[in-house]
C-alpha positions in Angstrom: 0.0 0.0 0.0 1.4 3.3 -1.0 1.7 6.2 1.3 1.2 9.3 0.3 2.8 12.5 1.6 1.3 16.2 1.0 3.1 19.2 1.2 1.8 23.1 1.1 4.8 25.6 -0.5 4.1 29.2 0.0 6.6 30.6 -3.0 8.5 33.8 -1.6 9.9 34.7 -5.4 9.7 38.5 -7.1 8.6 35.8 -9.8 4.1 36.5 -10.2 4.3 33.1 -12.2 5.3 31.4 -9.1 3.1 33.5 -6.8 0.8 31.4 -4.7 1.1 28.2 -2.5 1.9 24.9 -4.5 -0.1 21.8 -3.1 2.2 18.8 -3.9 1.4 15.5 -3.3 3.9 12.1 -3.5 2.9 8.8 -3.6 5.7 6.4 -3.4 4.8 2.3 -4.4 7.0 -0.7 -4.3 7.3 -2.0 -8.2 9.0 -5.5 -9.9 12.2 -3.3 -10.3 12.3 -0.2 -7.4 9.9 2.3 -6.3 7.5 4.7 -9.1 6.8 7.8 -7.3 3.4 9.6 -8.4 3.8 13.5 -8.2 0.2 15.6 -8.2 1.1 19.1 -8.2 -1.7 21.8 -8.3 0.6 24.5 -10.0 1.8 24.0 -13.4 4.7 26.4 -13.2 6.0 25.7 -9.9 5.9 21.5 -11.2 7.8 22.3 -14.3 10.0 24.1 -12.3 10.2 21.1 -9.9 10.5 18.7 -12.8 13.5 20.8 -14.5 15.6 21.0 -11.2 15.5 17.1 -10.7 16.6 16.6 -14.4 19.8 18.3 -13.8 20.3 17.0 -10.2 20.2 13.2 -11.5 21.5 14.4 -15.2 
């Protein structure tokens, strides 16, 4: 059974496209080979964002 871990970020940038709290969600599941994380974010620039800094972290 996955357990699933919600987070509220309030975004303190001069940035308005990241104004706004982000509402993430992260689901973590056992699969055949490792773990698939689900991630539910409600704001679309703060995920790509997200999604953009973990590219290069694991690049």
């Amino acid at each position: 059974m996955a357990m699933t871990r919600r987070w509220s970020i309030i975004n303190c940038r001069d940035d308005p496209v990241f104004s706004g709290t982000m509402i993430m969600r992260w689901s973590p599941e056992a699969v055949l080979n490792g773990i698939k994380v689900t991630v539910i974010a409600e704001h679309e620039a703060a995920m790509q964002s997200t999604l953009a800094n973990l590219a290069a972290l694991v690049a």
